[in-house]
C-alpha positions as CSV (number, residue, x, y, z in Angstrom):
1,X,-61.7,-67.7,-7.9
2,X,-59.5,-67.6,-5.0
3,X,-55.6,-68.5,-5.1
4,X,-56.4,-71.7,-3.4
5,X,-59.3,-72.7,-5.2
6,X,-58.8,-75.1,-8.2
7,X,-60.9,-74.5,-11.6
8,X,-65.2,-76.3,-11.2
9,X,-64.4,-79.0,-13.3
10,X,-60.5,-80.0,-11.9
11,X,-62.3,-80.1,-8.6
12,X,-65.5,-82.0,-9.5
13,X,-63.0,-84.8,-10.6
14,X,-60.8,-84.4,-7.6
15,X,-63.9,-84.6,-5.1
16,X,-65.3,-87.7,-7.1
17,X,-62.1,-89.7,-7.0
18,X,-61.8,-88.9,-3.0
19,X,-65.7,-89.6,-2.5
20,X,-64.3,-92.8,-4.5
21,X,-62.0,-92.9,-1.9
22,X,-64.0,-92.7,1.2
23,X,-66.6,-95.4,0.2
24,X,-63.4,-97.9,-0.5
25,X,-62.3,-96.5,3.0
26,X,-65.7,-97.6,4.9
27,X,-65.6,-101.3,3.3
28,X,-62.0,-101.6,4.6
29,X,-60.8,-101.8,1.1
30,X,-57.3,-99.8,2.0
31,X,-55.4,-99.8,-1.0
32,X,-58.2,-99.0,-3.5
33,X,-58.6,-96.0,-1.1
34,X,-55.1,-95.3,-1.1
35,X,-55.1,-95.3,-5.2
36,X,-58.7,-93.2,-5.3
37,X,-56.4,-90.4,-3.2
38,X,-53.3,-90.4,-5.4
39,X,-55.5,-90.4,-8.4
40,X,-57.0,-87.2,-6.8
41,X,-53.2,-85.9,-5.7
42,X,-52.3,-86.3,-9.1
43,X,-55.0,-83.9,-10.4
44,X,-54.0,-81.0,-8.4
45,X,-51.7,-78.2,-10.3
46,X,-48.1,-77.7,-9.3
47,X,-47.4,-76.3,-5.3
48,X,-49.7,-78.6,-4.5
49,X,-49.7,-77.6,-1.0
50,X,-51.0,-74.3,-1.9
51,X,-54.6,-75.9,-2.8
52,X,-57.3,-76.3,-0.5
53,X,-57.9,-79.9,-1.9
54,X,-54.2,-80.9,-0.5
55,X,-55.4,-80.9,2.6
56,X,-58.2,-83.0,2.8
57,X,-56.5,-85.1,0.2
58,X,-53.7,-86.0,2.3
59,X,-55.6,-86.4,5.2
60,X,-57.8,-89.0,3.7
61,X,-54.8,-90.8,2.7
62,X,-53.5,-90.2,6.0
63,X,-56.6,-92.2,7.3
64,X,-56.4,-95.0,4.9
65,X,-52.8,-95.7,5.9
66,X,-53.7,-95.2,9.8
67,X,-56.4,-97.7,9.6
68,X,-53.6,-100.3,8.0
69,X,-51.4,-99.5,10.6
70,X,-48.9,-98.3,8.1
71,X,-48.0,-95.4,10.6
72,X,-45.0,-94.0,8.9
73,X,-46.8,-93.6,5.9
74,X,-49.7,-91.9,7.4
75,X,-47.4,-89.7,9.2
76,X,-45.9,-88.1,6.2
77,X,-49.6,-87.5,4.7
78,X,-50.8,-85.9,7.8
79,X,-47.3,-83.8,8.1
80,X,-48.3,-82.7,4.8
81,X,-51.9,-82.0,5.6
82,X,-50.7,-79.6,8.1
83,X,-49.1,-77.5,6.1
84,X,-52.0,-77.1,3.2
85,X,-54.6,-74.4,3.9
86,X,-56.7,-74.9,6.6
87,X,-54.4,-77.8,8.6
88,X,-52.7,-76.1,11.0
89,X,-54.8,-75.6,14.1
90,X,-57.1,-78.6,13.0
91,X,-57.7,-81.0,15.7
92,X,-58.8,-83.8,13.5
93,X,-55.5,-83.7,11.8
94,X,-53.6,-83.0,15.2
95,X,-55.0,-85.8,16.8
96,X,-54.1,-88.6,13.7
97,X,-50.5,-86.4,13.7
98,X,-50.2,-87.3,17.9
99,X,-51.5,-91.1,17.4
100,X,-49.3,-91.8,15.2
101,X,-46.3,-90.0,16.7
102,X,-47.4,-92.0,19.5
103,X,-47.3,-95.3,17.6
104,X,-44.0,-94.7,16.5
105,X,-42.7,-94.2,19.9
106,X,-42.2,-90.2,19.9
107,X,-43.9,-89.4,23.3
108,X,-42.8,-86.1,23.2
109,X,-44.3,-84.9,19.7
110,X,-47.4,-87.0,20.7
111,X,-48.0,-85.0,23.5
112,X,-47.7,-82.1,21.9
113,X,-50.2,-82.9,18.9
114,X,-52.8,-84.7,20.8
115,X,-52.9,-81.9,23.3
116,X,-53.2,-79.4,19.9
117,X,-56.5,-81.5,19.0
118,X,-57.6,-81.5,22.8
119,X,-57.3,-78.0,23.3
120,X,-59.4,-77.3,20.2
121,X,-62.1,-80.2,20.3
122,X,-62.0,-81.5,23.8
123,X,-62.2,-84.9,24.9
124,X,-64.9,-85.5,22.2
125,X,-62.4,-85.5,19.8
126,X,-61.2,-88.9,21.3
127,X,-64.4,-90.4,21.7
128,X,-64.3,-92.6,19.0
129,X,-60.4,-94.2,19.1
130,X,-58.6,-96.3,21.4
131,X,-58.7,-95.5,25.0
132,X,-54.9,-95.3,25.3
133,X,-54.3,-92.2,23.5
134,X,-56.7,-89.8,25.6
135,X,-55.6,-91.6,28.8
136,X,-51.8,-90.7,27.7
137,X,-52.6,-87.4,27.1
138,X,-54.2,-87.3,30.2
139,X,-51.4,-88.5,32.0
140,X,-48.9,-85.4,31.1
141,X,-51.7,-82.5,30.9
142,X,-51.5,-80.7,34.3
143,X,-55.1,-80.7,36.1
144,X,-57.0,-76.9,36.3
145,X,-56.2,-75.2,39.6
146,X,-59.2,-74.8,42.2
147,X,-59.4,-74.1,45.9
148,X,-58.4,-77.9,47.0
149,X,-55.2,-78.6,44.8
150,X,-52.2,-78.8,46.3
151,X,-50.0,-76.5,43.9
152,X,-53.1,-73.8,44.7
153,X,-52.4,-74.1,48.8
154,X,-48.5,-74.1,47.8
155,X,-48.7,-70.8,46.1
156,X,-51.2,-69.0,48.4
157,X,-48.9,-69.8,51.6
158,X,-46.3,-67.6,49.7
């Protein structure tokens, strides 16, 4: 068993509280989410942070207080999710850090998440949420050079 990996039977019952979780998540059934994944929180051994589980544990909960608009909240589970194993560098996590940066008015930490999930999903990644965060992120990202830009004709007359 690695450092990060918790005991078969501690995380059987962390995974069933969290699938517990999910399927309150997808009837829109927020709070009993929200308790599934602290019941699951709960579970995990001291430096919880340490455990793989953390991470998707907090980003579940993360999601469940996204979806309820309860941004600050979902902010401090996804700022923990990114420091568990495994959450820095992913874009799903990125991308709900940047939307709700976003939502709570920090432009500049917005852009710098979502473009963290761009850069390693794509515009997939944003396939699926409101229009206004990819067309944000689209309006401080620089365009690739080719032959007809203007900063491309700027530097070659150098």
């Amino acid at each position: 068993m690695s450092q990060n990996q918790l005991p078969k039977k501690l995380h059987s019952e962390i995974t069933k509280l969290c699938s517990e979780g999910d399927a309150f998540l997808k009837g829109n059934e927020f709070e009993q989410a929200i308790a599934k994944y602290k019941a699951a929180w709960n579970l995990l051994p001291e430096k919880k942070l340490s455990w793989e589980a953390a991470t998707w544990i907090l980003a579940s909960a993360g999601d469940a207080y996204f979806r309820q608009d309860d941004y600050n909240k979902s902010l401090a589970s996804f700022v923990g999710a990114v420091q568990g194993p495994g959450g820095l560098g992913n874009p799903y996590i990125h991308l709900r850090l940047g939307q709700n940066y976003f939502e709570l008015g920090d432009t500049a930490k917005a852009g710098d998440e979502l473009t963290r999930a761009y850069m390693g999903a794509g515009d997939d990644i944003f396939k699926d949420e409101d229009e206004k965060y990819s067309t944000f992120l689209h309006t401080i990202l620089l365009p690739p050079l080719n032959d007809d830009s203007d900063l491309r004709k700027k530097r070659s007359n150098k």
